[in-house]
C-alpha positions as protocol buffer text, in pm:
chain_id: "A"
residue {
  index: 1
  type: UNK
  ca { x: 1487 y: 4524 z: -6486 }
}
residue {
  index: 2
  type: UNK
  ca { x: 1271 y: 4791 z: -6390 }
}
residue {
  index: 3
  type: UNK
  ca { x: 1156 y: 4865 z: -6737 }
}
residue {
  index: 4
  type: UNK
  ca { x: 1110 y: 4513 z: -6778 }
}
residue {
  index: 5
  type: UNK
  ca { x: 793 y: 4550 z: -6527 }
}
residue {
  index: 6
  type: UNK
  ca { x: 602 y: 4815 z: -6612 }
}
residue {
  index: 7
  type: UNK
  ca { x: 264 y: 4777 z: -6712 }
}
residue {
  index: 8
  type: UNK
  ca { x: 335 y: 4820 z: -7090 }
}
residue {
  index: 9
  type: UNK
  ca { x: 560 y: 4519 z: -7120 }
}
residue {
  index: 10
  type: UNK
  ca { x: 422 y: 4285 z: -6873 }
}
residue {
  index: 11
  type: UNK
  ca { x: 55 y: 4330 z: -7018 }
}
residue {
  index: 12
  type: UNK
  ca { x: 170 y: 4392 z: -7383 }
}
residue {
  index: 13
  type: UNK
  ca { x: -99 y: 4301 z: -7649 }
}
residue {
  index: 14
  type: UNK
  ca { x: 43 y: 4469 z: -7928 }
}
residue {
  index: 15
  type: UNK
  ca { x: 5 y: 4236 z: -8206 }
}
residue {
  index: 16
  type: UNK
  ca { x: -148 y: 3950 z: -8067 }
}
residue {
  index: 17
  type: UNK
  ca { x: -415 y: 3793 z: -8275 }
}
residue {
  index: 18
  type: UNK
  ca { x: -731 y: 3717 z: -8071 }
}
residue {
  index: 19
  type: UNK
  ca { x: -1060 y: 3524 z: -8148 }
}
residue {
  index: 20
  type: UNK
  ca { x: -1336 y: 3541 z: -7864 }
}
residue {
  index: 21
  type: UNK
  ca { x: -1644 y: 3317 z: -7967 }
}
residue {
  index: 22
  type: UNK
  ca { x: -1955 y: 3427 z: -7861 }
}
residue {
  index: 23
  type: UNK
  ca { x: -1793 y: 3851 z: -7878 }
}
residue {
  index: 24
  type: UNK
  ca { x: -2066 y: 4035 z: -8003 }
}
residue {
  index: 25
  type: UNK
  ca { x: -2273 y: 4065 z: -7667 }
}
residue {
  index: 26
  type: UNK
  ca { x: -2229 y: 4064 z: -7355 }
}
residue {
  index: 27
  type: UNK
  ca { x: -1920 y: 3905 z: -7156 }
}
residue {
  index: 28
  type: UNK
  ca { x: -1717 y: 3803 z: -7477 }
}
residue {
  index: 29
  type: UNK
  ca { x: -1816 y: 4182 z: -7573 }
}
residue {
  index: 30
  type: UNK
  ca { x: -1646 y: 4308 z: -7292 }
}
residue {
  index: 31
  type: UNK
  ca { x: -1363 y: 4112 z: -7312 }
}
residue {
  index: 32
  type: UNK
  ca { x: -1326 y: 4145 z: -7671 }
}
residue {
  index: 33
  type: UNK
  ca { x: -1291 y: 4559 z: -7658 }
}
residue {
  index: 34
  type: UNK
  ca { x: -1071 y: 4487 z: -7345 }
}
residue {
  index: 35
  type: UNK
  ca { x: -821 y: 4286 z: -7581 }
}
residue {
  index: 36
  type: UNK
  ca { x: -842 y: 4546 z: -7867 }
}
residue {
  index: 37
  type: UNK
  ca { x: -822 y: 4829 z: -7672 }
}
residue {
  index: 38
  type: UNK
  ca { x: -530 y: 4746 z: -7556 }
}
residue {
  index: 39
  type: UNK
  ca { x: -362 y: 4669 z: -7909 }
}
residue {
  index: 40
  type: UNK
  ca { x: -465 y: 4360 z: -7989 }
}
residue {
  index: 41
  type: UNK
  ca { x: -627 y: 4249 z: -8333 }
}
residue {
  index: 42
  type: UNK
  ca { x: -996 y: 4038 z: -8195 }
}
residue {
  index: 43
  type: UNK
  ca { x: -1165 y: 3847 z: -8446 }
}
residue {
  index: 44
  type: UNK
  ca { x: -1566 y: 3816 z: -8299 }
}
residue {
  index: 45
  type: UNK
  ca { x: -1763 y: 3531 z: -8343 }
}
residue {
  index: 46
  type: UNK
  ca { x: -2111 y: 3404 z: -8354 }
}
residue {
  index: 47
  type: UNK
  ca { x: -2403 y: 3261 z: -8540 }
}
residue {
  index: 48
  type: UNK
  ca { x: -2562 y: 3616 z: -8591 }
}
residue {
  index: 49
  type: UNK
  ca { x: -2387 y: 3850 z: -8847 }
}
residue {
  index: 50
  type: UNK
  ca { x: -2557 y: 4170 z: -8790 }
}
residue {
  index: 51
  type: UNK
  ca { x: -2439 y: 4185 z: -8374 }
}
residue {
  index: 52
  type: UNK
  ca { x: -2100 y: 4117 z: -8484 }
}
residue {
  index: 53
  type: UNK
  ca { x: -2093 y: 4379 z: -8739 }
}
residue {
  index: 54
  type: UNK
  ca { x: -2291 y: 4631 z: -8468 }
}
residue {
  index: 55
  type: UNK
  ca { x: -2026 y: 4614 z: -8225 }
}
residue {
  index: 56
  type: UNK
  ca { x: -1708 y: 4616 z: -8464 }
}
residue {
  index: 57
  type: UNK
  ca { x: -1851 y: 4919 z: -8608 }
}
residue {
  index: 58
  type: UNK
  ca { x: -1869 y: 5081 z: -8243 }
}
residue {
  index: 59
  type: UNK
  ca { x: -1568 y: 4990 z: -8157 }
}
residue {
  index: 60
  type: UNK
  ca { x: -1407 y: 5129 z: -8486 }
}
residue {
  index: 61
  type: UNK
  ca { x: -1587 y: 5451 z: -8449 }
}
residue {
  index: 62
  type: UNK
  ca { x: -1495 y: 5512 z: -8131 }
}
residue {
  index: 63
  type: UNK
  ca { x: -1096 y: 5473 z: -8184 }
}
residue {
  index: 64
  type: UNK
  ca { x: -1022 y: 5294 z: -7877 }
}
residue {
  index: 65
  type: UNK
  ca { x: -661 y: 5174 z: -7831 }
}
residue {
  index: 66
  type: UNK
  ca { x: -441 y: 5059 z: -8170 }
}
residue {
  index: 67
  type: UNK
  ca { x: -638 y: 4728 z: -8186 }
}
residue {
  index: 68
  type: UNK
  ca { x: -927 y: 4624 z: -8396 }
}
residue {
  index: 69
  type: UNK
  ca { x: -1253 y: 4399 z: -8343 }
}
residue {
  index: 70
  type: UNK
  ca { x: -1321 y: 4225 z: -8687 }
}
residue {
  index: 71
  type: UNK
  ca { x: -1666 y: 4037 z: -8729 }
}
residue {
  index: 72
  type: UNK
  ca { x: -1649 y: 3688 z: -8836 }
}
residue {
  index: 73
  type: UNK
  ca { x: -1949 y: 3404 z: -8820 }
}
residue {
  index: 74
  type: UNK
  ca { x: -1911 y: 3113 z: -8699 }
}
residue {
  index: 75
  type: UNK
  ca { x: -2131 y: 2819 z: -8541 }
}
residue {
  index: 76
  type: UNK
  ca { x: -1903 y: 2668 z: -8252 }
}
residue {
  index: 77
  type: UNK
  ca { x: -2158 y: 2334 z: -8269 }
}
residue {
  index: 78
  type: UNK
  ca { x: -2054 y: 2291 z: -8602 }
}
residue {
  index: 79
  type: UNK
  ca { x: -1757 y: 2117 z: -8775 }
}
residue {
  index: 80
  type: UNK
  ca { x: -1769 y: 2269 z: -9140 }
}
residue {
  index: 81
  type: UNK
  ca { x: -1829 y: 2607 z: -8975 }
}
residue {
  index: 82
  type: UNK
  ca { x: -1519 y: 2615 z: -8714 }
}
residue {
  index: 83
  type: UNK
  ca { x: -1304 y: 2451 z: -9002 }
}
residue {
  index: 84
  type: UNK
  ca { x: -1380 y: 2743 z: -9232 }
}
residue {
  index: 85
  type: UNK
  ca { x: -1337 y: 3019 z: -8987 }
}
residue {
  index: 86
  type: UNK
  ca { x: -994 y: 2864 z: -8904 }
}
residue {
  index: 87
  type: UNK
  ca { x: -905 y: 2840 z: -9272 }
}
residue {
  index: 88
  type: UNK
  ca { x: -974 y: 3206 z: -9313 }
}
residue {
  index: 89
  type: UNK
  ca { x: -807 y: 3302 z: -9010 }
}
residue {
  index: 90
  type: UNK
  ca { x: -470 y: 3093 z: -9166 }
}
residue {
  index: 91
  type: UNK
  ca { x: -495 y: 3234 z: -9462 }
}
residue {
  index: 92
  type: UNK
  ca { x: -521 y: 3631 z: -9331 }
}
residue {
  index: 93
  type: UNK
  ca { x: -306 y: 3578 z: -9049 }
}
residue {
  index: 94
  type: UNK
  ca { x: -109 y: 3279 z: -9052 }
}
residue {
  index: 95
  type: UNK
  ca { x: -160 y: 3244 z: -8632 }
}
residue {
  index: 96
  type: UNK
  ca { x: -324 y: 3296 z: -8345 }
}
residue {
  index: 97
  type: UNK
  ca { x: -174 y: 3397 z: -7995 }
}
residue {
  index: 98
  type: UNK
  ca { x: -537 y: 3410 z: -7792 }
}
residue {
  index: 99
  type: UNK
  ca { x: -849 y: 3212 z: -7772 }
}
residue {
  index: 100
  type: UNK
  ca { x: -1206 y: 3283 z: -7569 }
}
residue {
  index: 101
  type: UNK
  ca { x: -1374 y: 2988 z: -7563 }
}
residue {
  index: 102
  type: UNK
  ca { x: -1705 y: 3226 z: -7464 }
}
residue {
  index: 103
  type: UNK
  ca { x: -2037 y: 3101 z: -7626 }
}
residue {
  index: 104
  type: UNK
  ca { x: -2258 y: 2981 z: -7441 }
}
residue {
  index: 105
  type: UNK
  ca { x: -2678 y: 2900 z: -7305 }
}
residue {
  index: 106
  type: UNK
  ca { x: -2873 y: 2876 z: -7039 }
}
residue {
  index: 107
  type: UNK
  ca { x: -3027 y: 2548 z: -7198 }
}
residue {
  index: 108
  type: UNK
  ca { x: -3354 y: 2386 z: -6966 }
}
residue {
  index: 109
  type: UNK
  ca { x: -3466 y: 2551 z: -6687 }
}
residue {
  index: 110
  type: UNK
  ca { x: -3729 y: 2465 z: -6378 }
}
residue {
  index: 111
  type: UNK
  ca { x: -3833 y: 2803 z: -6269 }
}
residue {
  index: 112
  type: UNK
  ca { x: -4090 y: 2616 z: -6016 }
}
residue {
  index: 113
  type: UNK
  ca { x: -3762 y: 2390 z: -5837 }
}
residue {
  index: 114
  type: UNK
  ca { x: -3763 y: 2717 z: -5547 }
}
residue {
  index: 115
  type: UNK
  ca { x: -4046 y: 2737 z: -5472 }
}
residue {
  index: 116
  type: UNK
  ca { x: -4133 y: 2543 z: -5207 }
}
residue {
  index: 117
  type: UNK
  ca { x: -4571 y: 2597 z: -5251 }
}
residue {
  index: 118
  type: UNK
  ca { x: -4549 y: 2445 z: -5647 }
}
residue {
  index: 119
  type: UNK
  ca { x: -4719 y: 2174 z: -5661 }
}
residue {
  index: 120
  type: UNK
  ca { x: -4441 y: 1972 z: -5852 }
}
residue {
  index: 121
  type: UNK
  ca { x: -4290 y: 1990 z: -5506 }
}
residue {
  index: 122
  type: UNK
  ca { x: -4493 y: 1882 z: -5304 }
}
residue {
  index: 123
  type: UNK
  ca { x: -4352 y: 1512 z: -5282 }
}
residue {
  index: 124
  type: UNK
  ca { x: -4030 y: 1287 z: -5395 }
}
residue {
  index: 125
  type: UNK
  ca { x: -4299 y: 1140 z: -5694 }
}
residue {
  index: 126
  type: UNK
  ca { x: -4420 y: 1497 z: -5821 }
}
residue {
  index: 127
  type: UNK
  ca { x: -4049 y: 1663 z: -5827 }
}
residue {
  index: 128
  type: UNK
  ca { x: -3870 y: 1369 z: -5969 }
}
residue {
  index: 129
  type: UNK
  ca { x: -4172 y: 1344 z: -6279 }
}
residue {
  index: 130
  type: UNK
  ca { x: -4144 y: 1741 z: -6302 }
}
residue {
  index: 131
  type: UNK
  ca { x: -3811 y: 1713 z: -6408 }
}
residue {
  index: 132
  type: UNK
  ca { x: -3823 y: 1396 z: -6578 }
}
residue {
  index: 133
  type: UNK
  ca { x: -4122 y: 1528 z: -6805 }
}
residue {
  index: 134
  type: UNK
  ca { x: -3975 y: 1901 z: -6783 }
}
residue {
  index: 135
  type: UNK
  ca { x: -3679 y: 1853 z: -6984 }
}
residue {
  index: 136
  type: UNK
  ca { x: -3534 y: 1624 z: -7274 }
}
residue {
  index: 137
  type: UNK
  ca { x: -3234 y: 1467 z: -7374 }
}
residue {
  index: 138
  type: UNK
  ca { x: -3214 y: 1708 z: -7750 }
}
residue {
  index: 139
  type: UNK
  ca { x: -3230 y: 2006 z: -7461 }
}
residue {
  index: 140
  type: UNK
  ca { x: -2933 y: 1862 z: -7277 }
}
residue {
  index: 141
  type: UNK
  ca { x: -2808 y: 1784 z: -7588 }
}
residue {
  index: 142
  type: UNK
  ca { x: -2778 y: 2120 z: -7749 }
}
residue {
  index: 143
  type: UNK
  ca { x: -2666 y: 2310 z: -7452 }
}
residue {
  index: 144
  type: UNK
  ca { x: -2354 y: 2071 z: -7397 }
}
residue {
  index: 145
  type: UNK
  ca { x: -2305 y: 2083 z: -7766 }
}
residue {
  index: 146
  type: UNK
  ca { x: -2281 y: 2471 z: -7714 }
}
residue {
  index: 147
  type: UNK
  ca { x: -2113 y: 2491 z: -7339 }
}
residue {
  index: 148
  type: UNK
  ca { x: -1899 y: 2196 z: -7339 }
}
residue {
  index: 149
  type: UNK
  ca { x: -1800 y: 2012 z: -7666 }
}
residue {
  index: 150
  type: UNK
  ca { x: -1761 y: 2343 z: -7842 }
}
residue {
  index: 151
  type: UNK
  ca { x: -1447 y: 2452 z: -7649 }
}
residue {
  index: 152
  type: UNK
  ca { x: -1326 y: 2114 z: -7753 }
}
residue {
  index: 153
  type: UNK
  ca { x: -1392 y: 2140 z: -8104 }
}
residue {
  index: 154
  type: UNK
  ca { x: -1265 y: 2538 z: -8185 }
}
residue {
  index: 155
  type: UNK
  ca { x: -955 y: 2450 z: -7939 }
}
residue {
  index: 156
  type: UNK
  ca { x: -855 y: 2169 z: -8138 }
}
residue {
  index: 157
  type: UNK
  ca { x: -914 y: 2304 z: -8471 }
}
residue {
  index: 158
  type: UNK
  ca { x: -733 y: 2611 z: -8406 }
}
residue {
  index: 159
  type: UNK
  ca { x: -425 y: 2450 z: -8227 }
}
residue {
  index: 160
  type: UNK
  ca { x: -187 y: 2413 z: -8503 }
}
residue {
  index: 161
  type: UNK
  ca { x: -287 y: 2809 z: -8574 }
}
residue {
  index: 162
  type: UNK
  ca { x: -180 y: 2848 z: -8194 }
}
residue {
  index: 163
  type: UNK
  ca { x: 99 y: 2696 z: -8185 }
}
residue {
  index: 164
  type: UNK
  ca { x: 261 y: 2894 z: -8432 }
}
residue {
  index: 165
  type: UNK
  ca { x: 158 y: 3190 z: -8230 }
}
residue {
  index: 166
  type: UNK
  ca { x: 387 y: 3110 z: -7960 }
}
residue {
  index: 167
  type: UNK
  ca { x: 680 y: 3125 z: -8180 }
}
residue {
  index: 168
  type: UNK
  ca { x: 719 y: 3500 z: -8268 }
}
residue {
  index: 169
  type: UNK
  ca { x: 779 y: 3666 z: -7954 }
}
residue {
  index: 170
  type: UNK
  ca { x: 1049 y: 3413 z: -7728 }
}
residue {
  index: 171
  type: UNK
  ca { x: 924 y: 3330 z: -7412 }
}
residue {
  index: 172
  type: UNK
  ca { x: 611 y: 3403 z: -7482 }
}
residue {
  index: 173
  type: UNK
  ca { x: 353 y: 3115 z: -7517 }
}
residue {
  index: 174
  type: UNK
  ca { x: -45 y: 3125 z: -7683 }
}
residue {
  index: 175
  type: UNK
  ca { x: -353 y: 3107 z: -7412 }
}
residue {
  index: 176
  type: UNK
  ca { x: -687 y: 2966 z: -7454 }
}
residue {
  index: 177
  type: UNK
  ca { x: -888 y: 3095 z: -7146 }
}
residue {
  index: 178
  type: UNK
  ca { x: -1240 y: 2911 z: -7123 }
}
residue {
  index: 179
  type: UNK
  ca { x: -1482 y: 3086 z: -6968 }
}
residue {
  index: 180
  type: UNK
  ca { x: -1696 y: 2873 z: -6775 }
}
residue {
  index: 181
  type: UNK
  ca { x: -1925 y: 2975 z: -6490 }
}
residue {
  index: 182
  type: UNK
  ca { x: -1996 y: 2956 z: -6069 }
}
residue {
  index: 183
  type: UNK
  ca { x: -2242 y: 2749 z: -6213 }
}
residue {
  index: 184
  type: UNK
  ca { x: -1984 y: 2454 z: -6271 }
}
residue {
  index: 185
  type: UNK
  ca { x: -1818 y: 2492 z: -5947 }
}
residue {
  index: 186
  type: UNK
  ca { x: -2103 y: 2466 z: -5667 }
}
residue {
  index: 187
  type: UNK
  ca { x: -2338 y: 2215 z: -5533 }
}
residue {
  index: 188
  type: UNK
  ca { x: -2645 y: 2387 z: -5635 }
}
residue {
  index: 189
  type: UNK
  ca { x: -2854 y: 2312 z: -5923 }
}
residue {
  index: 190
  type: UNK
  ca { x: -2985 y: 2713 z: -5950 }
}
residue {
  index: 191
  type: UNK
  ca { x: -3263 y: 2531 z: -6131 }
}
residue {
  index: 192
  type: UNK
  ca { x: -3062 y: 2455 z: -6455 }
}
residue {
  index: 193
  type: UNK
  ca { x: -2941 y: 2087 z: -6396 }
}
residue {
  index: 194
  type: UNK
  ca { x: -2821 y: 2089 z: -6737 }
}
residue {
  index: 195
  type: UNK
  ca { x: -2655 y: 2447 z: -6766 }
}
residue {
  index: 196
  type: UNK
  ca { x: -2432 y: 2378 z: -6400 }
}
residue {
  index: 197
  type: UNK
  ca { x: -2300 y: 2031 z: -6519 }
}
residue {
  index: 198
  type: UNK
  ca { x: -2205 y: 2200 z: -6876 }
}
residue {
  index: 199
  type: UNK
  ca { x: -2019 y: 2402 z: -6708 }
}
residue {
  index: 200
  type: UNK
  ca { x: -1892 y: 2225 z: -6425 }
}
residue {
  index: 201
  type: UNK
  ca { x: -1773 y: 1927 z: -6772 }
}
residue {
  index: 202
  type: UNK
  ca { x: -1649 y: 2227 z: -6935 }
}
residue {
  index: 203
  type: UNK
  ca { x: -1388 y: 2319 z: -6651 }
}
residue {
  index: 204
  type: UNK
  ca { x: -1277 y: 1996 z: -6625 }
}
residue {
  index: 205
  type: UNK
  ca { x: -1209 y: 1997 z: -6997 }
}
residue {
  index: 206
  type: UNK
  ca { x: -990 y: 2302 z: -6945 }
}
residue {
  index: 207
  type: UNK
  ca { x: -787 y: 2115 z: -6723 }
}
residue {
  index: 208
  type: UNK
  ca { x: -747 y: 1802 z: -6927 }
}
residue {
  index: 209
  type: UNK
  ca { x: -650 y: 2000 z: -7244 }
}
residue {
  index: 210
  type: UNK
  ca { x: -364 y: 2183 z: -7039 }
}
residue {
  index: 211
  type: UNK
  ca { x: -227 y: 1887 z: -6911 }
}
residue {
  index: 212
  type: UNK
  ca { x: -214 y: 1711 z: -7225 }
}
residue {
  index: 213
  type: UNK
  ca { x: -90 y: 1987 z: -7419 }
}
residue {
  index: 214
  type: UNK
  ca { x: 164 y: 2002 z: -7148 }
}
residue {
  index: 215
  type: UNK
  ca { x: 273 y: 1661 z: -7191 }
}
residue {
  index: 216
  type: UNK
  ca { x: 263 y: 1648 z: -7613 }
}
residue {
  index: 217
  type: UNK
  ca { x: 493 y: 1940 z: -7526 }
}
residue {
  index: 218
  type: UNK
  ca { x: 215 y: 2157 z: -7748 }
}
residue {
  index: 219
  type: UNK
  ca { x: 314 y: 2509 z: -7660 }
}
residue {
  index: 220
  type: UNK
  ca { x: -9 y: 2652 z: -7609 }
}
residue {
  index: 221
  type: UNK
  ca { x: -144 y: 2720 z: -7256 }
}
residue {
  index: 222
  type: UNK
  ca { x: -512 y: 2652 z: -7157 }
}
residue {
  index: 223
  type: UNK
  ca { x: -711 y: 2841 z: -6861 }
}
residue {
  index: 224
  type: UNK
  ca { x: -1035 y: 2906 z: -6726 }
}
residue {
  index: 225
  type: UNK
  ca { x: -1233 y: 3210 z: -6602 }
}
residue {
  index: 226
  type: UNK
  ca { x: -1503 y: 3127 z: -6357 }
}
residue {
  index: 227
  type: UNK
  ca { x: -1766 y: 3454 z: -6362 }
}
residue {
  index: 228
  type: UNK
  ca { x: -2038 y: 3490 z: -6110 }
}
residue {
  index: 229
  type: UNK
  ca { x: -2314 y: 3720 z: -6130 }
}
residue {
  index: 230
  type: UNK
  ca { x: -2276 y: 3943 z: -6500 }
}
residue {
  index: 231
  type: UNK
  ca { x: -2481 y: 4111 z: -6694 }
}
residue {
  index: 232
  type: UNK
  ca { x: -2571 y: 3912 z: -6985 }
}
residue {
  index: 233
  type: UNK
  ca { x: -2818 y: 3775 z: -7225 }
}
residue {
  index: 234
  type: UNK
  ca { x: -2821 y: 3500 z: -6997 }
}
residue {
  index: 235
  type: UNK
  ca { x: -2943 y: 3691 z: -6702 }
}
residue {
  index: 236
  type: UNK
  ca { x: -3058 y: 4121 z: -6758 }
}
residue {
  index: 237
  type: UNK
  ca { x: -2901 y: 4379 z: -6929 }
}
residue {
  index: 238
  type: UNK
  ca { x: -2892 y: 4579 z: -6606 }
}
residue {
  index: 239
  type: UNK
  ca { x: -2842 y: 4420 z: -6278 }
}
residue {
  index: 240
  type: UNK
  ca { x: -2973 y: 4664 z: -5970 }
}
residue {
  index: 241
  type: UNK
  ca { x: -2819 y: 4539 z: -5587 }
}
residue {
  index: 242
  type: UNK
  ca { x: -3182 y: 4390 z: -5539 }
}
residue {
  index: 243
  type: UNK
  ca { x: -3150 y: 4168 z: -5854 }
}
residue {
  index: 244
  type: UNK
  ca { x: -2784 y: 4041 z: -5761 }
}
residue {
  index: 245
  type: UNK
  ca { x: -2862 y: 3733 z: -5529 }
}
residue {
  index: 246
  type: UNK
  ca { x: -3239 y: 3694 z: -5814 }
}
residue {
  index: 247
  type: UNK
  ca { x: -2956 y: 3624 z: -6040 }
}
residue {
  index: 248
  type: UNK
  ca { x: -2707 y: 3419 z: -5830 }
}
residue {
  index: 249
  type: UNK
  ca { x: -2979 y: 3223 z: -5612 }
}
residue {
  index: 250
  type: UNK
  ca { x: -2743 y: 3123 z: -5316 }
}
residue {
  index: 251
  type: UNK
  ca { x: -2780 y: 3013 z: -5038 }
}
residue {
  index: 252
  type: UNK
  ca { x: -2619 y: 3293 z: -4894 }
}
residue {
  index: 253
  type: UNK
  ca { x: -2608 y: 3655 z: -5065 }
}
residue {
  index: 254
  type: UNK
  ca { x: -2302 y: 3736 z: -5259 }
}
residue {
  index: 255
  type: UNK
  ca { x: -2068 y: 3950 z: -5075 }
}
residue {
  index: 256
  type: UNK
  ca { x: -1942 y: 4207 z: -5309 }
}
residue {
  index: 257
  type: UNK
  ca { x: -2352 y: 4279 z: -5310 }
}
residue {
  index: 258
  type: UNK
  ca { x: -2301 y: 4347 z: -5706 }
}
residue {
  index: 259
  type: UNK
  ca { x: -2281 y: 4237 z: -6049 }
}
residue {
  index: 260
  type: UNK
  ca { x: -1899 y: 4208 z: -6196 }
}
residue {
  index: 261
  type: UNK
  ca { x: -1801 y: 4490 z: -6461 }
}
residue {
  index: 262
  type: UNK
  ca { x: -1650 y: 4463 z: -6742 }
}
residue {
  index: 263
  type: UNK
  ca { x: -1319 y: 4586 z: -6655 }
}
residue {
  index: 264
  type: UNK
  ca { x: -1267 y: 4267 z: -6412 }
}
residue {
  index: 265
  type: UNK
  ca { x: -1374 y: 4007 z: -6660 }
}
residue {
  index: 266
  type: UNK
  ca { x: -1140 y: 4181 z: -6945 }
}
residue {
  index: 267
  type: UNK
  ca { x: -850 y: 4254 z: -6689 }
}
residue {
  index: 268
  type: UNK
  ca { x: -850 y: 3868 z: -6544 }
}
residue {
  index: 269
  type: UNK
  ca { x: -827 y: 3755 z: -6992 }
}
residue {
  index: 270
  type: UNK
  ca { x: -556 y: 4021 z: -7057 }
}
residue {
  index: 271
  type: UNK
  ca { x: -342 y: 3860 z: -6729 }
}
residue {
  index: 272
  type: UNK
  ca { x: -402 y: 3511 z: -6863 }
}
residue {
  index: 273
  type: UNK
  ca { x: -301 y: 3639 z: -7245 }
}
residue {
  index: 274
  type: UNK
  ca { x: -28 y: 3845 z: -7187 }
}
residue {
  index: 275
  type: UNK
  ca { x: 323 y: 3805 z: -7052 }
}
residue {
  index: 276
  type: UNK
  ca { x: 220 y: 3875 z: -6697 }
}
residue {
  index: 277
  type: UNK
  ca { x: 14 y: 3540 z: -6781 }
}
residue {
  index: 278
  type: UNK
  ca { x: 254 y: 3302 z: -6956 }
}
residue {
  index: 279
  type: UNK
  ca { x: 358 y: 3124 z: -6598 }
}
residue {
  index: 280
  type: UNK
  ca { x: -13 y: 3019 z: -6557 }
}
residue {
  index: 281
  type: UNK
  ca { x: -134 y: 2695 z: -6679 }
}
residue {
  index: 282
  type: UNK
  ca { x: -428 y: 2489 z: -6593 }
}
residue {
  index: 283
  type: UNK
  ca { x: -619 y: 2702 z: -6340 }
}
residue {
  index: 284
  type: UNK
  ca { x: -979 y: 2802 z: -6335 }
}
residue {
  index: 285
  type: UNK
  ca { x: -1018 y: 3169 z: -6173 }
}
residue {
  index: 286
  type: UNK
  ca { x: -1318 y: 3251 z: -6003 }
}
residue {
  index: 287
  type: UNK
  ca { x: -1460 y: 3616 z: -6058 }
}
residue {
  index: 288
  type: UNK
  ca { x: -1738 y: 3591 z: -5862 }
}
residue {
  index: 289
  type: UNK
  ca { x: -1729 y: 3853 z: -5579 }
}
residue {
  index: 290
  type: UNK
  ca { x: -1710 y: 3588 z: -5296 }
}
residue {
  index: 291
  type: UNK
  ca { x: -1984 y: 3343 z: -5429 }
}
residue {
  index: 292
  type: UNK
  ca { x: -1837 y: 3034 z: -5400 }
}
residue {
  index: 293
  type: UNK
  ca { x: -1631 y: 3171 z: -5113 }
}
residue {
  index: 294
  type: UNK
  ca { x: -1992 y: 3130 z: -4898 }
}
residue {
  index: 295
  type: UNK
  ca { x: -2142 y: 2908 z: -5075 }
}
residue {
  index: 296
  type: UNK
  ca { x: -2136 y: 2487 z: -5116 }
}
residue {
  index: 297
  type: UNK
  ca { x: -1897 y: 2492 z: -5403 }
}
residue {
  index: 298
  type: UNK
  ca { x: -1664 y: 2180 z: -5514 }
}
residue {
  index: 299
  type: UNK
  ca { x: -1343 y: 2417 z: -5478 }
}
């Protein structure tokens, strides 16, 4: 029994096949050399080829762990593009035991929404045409085409691919972990209308597709990862303590008084991937230092 538990077995990677959308900056980055490094073989993805290729080559040179980060391109908002990428990955590997749903925007944004002296807010008639004439439907559009329908889209194309991952090692079972955002879970706007209900419609589609898996009796588990404040494209590559709450725009500062690292995003996706993980189904994990813990949040 004791064997059983160490660290080794219960957060085994070795030889899991992993693709993490959205891996060549950033959080899927992170969490990409977090899988590798500890044995597992990560396919990257993105639009851009050259990013991919920058950080598979660091990783390789390097020689961290007995895992590997291999580039491949792929455009989540598009059909023809996931289809191929899953083709390739049948044909080379045959299946998949881990998916990142990571890609993602910031989409529309009212810089001027706190700031109370703007003068879109200085009445009910000058905010509401602000945002009215701010933003567009195409903006909304694309970022839920890129936040939310895309973890629909790469989840269901590569499901058959994930189901056969769950047969090679018994009682072990394939994970998609979603990563959606803070963002999705409280009662701010942070003003991105658009970007918090992507994600907030993109954690709710985590839990629908692990319920209904559960119920086809699909053997393939589906979680979420909630991040607050990271370093990102999204928000600065380096995030000082007097940037953290510029970033997070609470209502109340965040309590860990700091960014997350990289180590907690990739430890929370190895838990939900490995054995340790296989019990878990259906639940959205906030990483967020306290965030929602003090601020309005739906949870």
């Amino acid at each position: 029994m004791a064997q059983s538990l160490r660290l080794d077995k219960v957060f085994d990677l070795k030889g899991r096949i992993a693709l993490v959308t959205g891996g060549g900056t950033g959080i899927g980055l992170s969490i990409a050399q977090g899988l590798a490094a500890n044995g597992a073989k990560v396919y990257i993805t993105g639009r851009r080829k050259e990013p991919l290729e920058k950080a598979a080559s660091a990783f390789s040179s390097q020689q961290n762990g007995e895992g590997a980060i291999i580039p491949l391109v792929m455009d989540v908002t598009d059909r023809p593009s996931i289809a191929d990428a899953r083709d390739t990955l049948a044909s080379k590997e045959g299946k998949l035991h881990i998916l990142v749903n990571n890609a993602g925007q910031v989409g529309p944004v009212s810089p001027w929404f706190e700031d109370p002296n703007a003068p879109q807010r200085q009445s009910p008639e000058t905010i509401g045409r602000a945002l009215f004439e701010g933003e567009s439907f195409e903006g909304w559009s694309q970022l839920y085409n890129v936040n939310t329908f895309s973890v629909f889209f790469v989840t269901t194309a590569l499901l058959g691919l994930l189901a056969k991952g769950s047969e090679d090692v018994p009682g072990y079972t394939s994970s998609v972990v979603n990563i959606t955002s803070v963002s999705g879970s409280i009662k701010l706007s942070q003003n991105h209308f658009a970007y918090n209900s992507s994600k907030g419609a993109a954690s709710h589609l985590s839990k629908m597709l692990a319920t209904e898996l559960a119920l086809k009796n699909v053997p393939v588990r589906v979680n979420a990862i909630s991040p607050g404040v990271w370093e990102s494209e999204m928000t600065f590559d380096n995030i000082t303590p007097e940037l953290v709450d510029k970033v997070g725009k609470g209502l109340v500062p965040v309590p860990a008084r700091r960014p997350g690292s990289a180590g907690e995003i990739a430890g929370t996706v190895i838990y939900l991937s490995s054995p340790a993980g296989c019990y878990t189904n259906g639940q959205e994990i906030a990483v967020d230092g306290g965030y929602c813990m003090v601020n309005p949040s739906t949870k």
